[in-house]
LOPA-42992 format. One line per 8 residues: number of its first residue (from 1); their letters; for each residue y, z negated, x of C-alpha. Coordinates in steps of 0.001 Angstrom, whole numbers. Example, Ala and Ser with C-alpha at 12.3 -4.5 7.8 and 13.67 -1.06 7.14 Angstrom:
BEGIN
1) AS) -4500 -7800 12300  -1060 -7140 13670
This chain:
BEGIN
1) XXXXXXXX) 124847 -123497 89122  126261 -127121 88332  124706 -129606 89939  122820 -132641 88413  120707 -135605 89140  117038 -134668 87660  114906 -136659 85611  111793 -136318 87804
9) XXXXXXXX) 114181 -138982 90367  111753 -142225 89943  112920 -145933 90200  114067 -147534 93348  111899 -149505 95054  112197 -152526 97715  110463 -155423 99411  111890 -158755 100444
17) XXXXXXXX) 109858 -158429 104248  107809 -155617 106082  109358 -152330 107582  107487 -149563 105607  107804 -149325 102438  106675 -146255 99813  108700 -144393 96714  107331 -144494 93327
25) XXXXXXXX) 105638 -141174 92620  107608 -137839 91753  107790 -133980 91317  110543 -132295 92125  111314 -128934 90252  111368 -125332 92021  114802 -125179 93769  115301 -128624 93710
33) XXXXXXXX) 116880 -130645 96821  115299 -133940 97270  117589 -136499 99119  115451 -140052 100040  118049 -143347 100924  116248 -146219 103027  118503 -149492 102967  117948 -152234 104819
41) XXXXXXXX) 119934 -155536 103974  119201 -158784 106231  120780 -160485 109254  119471 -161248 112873  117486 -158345 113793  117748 -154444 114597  116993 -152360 111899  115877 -149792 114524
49) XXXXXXXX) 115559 -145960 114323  113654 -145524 111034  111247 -142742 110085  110063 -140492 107069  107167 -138939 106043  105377 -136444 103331  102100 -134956 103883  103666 -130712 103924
57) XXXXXXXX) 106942 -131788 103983  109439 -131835 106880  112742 -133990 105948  115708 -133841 107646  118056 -136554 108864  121851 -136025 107401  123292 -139113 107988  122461 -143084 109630
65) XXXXXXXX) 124503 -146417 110287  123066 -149590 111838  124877 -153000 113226  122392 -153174 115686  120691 -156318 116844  122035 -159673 114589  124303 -157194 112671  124399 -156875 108622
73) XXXXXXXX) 122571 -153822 107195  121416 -150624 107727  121323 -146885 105619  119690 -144181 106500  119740 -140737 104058  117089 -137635 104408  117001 -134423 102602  114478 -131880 101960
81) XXXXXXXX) 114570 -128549 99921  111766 -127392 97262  111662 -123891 96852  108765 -124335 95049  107487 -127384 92937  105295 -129540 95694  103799 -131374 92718  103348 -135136 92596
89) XXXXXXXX) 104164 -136394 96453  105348 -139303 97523  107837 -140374 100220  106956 -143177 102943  109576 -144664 105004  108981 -146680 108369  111727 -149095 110236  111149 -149549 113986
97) XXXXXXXX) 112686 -152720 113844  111610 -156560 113554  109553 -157185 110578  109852 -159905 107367  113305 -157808 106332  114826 -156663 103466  114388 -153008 102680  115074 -150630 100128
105) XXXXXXXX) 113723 -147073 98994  115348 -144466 97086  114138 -141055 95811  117306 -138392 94519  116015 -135219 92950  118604 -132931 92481  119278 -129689 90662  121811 -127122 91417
113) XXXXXXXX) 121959 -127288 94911  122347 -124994 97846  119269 -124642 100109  122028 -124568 103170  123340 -128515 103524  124046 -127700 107060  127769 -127919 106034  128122 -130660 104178
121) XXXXXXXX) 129872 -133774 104684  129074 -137020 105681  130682 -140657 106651  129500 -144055 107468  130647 -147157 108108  129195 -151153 108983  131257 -153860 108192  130395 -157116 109831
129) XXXXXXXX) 132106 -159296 106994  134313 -158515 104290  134393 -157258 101115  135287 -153871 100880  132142 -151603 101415  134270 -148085 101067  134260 -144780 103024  136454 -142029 102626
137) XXXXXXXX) 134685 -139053 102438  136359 -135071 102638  134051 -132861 100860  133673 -128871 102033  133111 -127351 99041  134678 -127780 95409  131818 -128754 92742  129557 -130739 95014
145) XXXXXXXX) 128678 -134112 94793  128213 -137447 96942  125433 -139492 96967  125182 -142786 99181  123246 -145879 99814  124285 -150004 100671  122843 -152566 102302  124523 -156277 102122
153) XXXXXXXX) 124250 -159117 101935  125980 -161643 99862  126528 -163124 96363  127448 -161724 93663  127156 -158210 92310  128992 -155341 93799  131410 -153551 92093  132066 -149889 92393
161) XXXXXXXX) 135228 -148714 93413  136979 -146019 91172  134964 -142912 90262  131887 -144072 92009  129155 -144368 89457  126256 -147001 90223  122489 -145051 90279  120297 -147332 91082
169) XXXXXXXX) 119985 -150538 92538  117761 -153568 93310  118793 -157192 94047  116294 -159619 96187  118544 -162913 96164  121584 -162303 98338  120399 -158874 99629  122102 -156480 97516
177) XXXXXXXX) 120679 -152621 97819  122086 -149733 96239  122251 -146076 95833  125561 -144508 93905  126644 -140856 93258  130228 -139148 91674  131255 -135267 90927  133643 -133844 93322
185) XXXXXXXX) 135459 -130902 91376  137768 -129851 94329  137258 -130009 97928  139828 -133421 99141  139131 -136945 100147  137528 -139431 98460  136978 -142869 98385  133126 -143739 97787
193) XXXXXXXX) 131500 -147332 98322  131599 -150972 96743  133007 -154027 96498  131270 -157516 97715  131789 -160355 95326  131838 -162842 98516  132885 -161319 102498  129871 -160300 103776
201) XXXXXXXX) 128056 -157715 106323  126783 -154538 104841  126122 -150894 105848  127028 -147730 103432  126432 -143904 104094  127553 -141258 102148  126570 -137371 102325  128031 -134242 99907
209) XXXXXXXX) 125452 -132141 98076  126917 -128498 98467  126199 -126889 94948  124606 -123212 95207  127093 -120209 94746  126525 -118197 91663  126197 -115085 91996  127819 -112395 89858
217) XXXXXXXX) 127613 -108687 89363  130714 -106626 90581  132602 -104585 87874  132355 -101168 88184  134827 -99642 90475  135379 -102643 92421  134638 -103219 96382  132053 -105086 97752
225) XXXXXXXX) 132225 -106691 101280  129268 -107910 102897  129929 -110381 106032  127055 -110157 108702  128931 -112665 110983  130726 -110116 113353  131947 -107521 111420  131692 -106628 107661
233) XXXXXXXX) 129718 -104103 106000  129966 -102816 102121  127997 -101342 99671  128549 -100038 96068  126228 -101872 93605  127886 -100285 90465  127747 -96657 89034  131273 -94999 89456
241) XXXXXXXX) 132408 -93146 86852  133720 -89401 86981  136806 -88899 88726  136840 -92561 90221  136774 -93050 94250  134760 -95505 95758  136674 -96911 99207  134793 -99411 101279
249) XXXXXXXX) 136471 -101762 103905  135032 -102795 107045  138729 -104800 108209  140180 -101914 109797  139376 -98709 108326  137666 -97390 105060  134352 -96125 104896  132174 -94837 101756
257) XXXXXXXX) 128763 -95050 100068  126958 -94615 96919  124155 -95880 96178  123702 -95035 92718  123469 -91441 91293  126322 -90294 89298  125762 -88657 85868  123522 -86124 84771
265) XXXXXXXX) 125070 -82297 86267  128136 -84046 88128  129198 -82567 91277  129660 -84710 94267  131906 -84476 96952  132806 -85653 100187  136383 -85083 101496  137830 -86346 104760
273) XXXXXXXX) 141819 -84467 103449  140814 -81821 105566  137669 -79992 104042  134977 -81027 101825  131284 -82036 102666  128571 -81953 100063  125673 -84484 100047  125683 -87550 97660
281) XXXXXXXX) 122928 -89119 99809  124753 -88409 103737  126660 -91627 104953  130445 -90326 105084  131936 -91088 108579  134770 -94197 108618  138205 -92974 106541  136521 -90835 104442
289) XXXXXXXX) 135906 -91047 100112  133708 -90339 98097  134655 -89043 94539  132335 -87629 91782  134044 -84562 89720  132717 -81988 86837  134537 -79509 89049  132516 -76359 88309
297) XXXXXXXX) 134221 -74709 91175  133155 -77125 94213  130621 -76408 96466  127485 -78736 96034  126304 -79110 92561  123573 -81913 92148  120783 -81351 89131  119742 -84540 88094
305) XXXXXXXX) 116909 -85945 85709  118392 -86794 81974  117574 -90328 81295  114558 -90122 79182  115416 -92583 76678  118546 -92695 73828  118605 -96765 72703  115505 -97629 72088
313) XXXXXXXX) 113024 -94020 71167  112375 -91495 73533  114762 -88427 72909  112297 -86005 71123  114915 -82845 73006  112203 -80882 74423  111080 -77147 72256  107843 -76553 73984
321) XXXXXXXX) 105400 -77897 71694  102098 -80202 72912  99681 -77533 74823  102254 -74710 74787  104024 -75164 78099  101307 -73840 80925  103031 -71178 81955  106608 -73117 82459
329) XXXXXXXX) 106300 -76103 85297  108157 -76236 88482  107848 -78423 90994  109728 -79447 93555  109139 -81291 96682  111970 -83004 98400  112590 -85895 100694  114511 -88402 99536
337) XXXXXXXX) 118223 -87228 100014  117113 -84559 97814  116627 -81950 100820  113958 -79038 98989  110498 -78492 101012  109089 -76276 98669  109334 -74832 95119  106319 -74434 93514
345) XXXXXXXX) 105268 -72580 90500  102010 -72143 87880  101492 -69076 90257  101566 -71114 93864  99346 -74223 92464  95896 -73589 91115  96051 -77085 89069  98535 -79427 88771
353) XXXXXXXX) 98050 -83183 87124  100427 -85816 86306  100114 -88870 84254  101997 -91775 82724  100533 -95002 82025  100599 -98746 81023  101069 -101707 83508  99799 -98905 86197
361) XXXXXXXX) 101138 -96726 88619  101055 -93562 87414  100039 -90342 89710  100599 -86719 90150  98140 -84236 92047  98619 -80640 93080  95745 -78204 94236  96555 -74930 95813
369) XXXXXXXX) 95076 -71956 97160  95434 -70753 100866  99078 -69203 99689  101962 -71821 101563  98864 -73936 103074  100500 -73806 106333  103662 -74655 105378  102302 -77713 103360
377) XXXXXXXX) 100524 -79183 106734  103326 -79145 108918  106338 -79751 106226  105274 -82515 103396  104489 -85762 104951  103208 -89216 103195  106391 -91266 102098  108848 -89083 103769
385) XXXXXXXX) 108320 -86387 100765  108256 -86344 97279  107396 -84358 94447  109586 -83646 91529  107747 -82087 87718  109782 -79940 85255  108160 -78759 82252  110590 -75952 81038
393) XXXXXXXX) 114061 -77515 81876  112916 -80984 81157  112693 -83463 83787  109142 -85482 83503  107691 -86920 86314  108553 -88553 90089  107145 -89848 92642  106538 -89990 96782
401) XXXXXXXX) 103699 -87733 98142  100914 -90732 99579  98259 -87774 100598  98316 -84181 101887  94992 -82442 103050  94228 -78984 104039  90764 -77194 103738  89788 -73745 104567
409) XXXXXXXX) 90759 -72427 101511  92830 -75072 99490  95458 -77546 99962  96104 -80865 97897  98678 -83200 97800  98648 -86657 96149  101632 -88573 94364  102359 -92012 93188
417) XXXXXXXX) 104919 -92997 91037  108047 -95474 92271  105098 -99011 90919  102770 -97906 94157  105952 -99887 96048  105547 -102780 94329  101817 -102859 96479  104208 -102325 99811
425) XXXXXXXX) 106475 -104568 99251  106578 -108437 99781  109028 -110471 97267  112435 -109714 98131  113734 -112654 96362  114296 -116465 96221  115071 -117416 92390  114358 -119563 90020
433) XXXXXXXX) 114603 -118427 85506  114680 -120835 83467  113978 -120265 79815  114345 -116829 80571  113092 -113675 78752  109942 -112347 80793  111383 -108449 80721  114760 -109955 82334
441) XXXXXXXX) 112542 -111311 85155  110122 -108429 85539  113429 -105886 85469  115296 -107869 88262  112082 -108304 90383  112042 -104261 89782  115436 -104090 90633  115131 -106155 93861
449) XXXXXXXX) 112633 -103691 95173  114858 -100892 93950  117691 -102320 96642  115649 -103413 99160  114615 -99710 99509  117956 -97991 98986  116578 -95766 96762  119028 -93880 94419
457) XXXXXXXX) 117160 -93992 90674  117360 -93907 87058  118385 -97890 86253  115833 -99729 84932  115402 -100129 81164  114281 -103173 79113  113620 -104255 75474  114088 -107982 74534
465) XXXXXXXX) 111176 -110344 73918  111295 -113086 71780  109728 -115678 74134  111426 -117543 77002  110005 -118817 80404  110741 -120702 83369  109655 -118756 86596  110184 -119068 90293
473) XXXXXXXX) 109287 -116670 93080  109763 -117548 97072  110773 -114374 99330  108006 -112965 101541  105309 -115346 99998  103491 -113065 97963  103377 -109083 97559  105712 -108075 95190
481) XXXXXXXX) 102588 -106483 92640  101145 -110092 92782  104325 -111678 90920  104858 -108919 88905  100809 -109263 87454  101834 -113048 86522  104924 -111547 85140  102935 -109221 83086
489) XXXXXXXX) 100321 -112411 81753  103743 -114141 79622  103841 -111000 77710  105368 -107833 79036  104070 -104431 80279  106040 -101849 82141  105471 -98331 82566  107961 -95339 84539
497) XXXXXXXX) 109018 -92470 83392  110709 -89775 85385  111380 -92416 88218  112768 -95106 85997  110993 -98167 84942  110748 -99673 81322  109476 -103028 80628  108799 -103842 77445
505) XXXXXXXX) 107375 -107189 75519  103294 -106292 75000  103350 -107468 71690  104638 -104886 69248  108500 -104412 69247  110096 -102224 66231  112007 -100577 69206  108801 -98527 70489
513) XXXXXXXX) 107131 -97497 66740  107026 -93998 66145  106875 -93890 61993  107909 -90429 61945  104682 -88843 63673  100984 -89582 62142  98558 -88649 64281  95306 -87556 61843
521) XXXXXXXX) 91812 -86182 63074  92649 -82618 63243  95032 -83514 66174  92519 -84713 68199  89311 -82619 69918  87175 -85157 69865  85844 -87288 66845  87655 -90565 65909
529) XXXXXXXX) 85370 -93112 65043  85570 -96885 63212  84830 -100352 65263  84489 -104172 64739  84664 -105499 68129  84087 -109136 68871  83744 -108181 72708  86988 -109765 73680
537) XXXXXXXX) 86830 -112943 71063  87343 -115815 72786  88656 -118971 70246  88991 -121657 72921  90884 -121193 75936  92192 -123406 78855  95388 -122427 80200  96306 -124108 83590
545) XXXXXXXX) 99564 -123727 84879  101323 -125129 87946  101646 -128438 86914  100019 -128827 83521  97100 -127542 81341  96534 -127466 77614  93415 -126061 75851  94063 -124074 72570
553) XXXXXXXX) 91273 -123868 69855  90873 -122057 66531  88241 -122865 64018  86307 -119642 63520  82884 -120178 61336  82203 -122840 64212  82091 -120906 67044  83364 -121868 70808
561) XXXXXXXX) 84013 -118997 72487  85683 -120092 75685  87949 -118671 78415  90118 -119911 80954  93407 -118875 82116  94735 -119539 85501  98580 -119170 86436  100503 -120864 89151
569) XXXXXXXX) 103879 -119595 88775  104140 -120953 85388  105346 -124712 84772  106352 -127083 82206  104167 -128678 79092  105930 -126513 76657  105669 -123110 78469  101866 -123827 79077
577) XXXXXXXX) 101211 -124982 75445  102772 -122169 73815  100762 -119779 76221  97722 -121101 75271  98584 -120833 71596  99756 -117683 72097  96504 -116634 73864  94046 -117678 71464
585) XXXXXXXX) 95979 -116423 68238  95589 -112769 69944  91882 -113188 70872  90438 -116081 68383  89364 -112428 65628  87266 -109955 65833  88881 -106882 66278  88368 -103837 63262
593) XXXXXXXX) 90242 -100650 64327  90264 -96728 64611  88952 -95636 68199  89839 -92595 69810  87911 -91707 72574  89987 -92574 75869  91517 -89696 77391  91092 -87621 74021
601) XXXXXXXX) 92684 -83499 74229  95600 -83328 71642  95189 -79838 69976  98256 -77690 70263  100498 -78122 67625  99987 -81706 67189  103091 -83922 65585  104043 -85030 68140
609) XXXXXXXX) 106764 -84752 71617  106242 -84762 74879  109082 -86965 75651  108153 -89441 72924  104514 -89856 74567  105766 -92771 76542  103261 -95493 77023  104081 -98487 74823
617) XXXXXXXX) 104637 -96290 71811  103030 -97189 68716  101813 -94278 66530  99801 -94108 63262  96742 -92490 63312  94599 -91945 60415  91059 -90429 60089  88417 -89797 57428
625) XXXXXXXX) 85456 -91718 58689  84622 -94667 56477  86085 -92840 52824  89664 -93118 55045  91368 -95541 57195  94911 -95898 58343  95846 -97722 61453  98384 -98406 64263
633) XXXXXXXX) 97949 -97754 67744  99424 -98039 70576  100027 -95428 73663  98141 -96289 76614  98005 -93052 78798  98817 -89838 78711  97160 -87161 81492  98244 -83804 81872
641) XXXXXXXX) 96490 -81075 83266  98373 -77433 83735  95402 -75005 85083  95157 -71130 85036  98315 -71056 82717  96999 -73599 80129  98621 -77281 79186  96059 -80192 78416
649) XXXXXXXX) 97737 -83319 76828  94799 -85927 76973  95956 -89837 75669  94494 -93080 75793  95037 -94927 72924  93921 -98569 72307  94986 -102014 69959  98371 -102820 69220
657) XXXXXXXX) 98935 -106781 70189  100928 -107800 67393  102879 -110971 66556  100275 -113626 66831  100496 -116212 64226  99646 -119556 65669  98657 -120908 62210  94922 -122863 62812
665) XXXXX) 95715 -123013 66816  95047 -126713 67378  96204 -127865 71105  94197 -130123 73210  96126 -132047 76149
């Protein structure tokens, strides 16, 4: 990320006596480093050991230079990192030395940078009279930049020397302080400083801003070293393909893993030249590869889940129609290296239910009789164990087993989807995403988790949005379910299916309608009915972000329903404004829609796929109440029950948030 001075860096200030002094007001951006230059440009005292202060802010000295008692000058640079935006603060600066001097005061805000300086260089230098004011200064890193600071005295202005660039500067008679800066695009020497009109005394220091390393996703097949300071470790962060070998070097021998899951059916194997091991999830030992085949002959042959979606619809594949599958689930439970516990059966369960839903972790529960209760006890364990659903030969649901309990005569066991780890998990990450689509940041938070876990699953899946964000989470700050809920309040909602995660934009994207299925009255048990809701109208709302608030109003019949939205990880006027607009053109109507009942039975036959019953989906439905009305509605649930050899589909479905138009949204500052 290139590196540049910020506009948030406020004047430079000074005063012709004292030895405090305070900077002009300023907010520094998330990820921004903050580097604070205190001159000090008069004769015939000690500028001393000065100090700096910010109330929740600890600074850190990089670089000083003095002449000491009667010398010329004095410069002093301190840096601090922002992980997160501070808001407005202010820097104060004391000198320990004799008072009535000349001292300057310098605030830097810079993007780009590496929260690591501890590398960077630095060089200083006091002349007691002359006129060149240079240092040469031998950077560490190509791309970074040097910033410095001068205090002199003499007339005349100083001149900078070639490829230093003035930033700011303030002249009190013959003191003459100054900050400068230039881009260093290889790491060499180079001369920074200025030139006195007249030979004078004068102090410069200079430090290098390292810029931070981008990061960049591996191609597939390539090796990954990771450096832990004594010896190196690897790890495979890209899907092979069939046939390829993954190799691994830790400096003096090879070893293997994969962390990914190869495609669906493919046979993996683990061969040391001598014999062959089986186990996609076992850590090879040291010299040995790991190579995925569609060798029907070897010995371990891996079933995995099909990826549940083709571009952007579910793959209607399935033949067992809604209702008509009771007699055909399996499941399996497993621990995570895919290790069978148990197979279990219509026949060995007495009712099974499992669920997919919006923006919620989804669950799975299975009752049994007193058949296999002792096994259950001692074998399935919370977190160690999962459970695996097939209806027919389809793969549909996933998830680790959070309860097990045993009663006289029955057994249950209790299963969350992958989401219940995003409630056990703290952020993984530092990073910043700037005008960045919310479903990018929600899928890499997801992703994160995904790694921080080791778990081997379906990739996540995202559709686009049309809006754009700047975001910032701070590693271990917050639970990871926190983050994603202000995630989900720009605009997105997520659901998993069959262990992988979708997120998609919650207003209505072509990618998730379902215009080939109508769903009518005779496909549901219960009665449809027809609402006007103004339950949820609110036509003026306050949105307060992290540094900035806007209220959003639309005229309706001269009404002020109000609301107010909170949100702390969201920043900048525009981003605010258009979330407020964006707010009230969803909830400044009354609502008119078809209801179905929530968790309404689907009849058997009904129009409709298991696979494409993916929450997010948007599916006509049309009923007869009211001489006939037609309307669009989007999936919110599904639950499905499988009990004494029968299949119950019940759905959830509720208002599709459309593209608001922001026509009539008047903003308030």
């Amino acid at each position: 990320m290139a590196l540049a001075i910020d506009a948030s860096s406020p004047a430079m200030v000074a005063a012709t006596s004292g030895t405090s002094l305070a900077s002009n007001s300023f907010t520094p951006p998330a990820g921004s480093l903050v580097a604070v230059v205190g001159t000090w440009s008069w004769a015939g005292n000690n500028a001393g050991s000065p100090a700096l202060s910010t109330a929740g802010v600890t600074w850190t000295k990089t670089v000083e230079v003095s002449g000491g008692t009667g010398g010329w000058g004095a410069v002093t640079i301190w840096e601090a990192y922002f992980p997160t935006s501070p808001g407005s603060i202010v820097a104060n600066m004391t000198w320990t030395g004799t008072s009535s001097q000349r001292i300057g005061l310098d605030v830097i805000v810079i993007t780009g940078a590496d929260p690591d300086q501890s590398t960077a260089a630095s060089a200083s230098i006091h002349v007691s009279s002359g006129t060149t004011h240079t240092r040469s200064v031998t950077t560490t890193r190509a791309n970074s930049m040097i910033i410095g600071g001068l205090g002199a005295y003499g007339s005349g202005t100083p001149t900078v020397v070639s490829g230093w660039n003035d930033l700011h500067n303030v002249d009190n008679g013959s003191n003459r302080d100054r900050t400068g800066q230039r881009s260093c695009t290889t790491a060499t020497a180079y001369t920074v400083g200025w030139t006195l009109a007249s030979s004078n005394g004068g102090a410069n220091a200079h430090v290098e801003i390292l810029e931070l390393a981008a990061v960049t996703k591996n191609a597939t097949g390539e090796t990954v070293t990771v450096t832990d300071g004594t010896a190196t470790k690897s790890a495979i962060i890209s899907k092979p393909a069939t046939g390829d070998t993954v190799a691994v070097s830790d400096g003096t021998a090879t070893a293997s893993k994969i962390q990914t899951i190869p495609a669906t059916g493919d046979t993996v194997a683990v061969a040391d030249g001598t014999a062959t091991k089986s186990g996609i999830f076992d850590t090879p030992v040291t010299g040995e590869t790991v190579t995925v085949t569609d060798d029907p002959a070897s010995a371990t042959k891996i079933k995995l889940p099909p990826q549940p979606f083709k571009d952007d619809l579910p793959i209607p594949a399935e033949v067992l129609g809604i209702g008509r599958a009771g007699g055909d689930y399996r499941i399996q439970l497993h621990d995570v290296h895919g290790t069978t516990v148990a197979d279990l059966d219509t026949q060995d369960t007495t009712d099974v239910k499992w669920s997919r839903a919006l923006s919620n972790v989804s669950s799975c529960q299975l009752d049994g009789n007193t058949s296999g209760a002792e096994d259950i006890i001692k074998r399935v364990r919370p977190w160690v164990h999962w459970a695996t659903v097939y209806r027919g030969d389809d793969y549909v649901w996933t998830g680790q087993v959070t309860q097990v309990s045993v009663r006289p005569r029955a057994w249950t066991i209790v299963v969350k989807d992958l989401a219940t780890l995003m409630w056990r998990t703290r952020v993984p990450i530092t990073q910043i995403w700037r005008d960045t689509d919310p479903c990018e940041i929600a899928t890499e938070l997801w992703d994160a988790m995904i790694r921080f876990h080791e778990l081997s699953v379906p990739d996540a899946r995202r559709l686009s949005s049309t809006v754009a964000y700047t975001f910032s989470v701070d590693r271990d700050r917050r639970m990871l379910h926190q983050a994603m809920d202000d995630v989900v309040k720009l605009g997105v909602e997520w659901t998993v299916i069959g262990g992988m995660a979708l997120f998609q934009p919650a207003l209505r994207t072509p990618g998730l309608d379902l215009a080939h299925v109508e769903l009518s009255d005779r496909d549901f048990e219960e009665e449809l009915e027809v609402l006007h809701d103004g339950t949820r109208f609110f036509n003026d709302t306050r949105f307060q972000g992290k540094n900035y608030g806007a209220t959003a109003v639309k005229e309706v019949a001269g009404l002020h329903m109000q609301n107010l939205v909170s949100m702390d990880n969201l920043q900048g006027e525009d981003n605010i404004t258009r979330a407020a607009q964006q707010s009230v053109a969803k909830t400044g109507k009354p609502r008119s829609a078809i209801i179905v009942p929530p968790g309404a039975t689907l009849t058997p036959g009904a129009p409709v796929q298991m696979a494409e019953l993916v929450p997010g989906v948007v599916i006509p439905v049309w009923t007869e109440v009211s001489g006939g009305v037609r309307d669009l509605l989007r999936l919110e649930s599904v639950e499905v029950t499988i009990s004494a050899g029968l299949e119950k589909v019940a759905v959830t479905l509720g208002e599709v948030p459309d593209v608001q138009d922001v026509a009539g949204v008047e903003v308030i500052q």
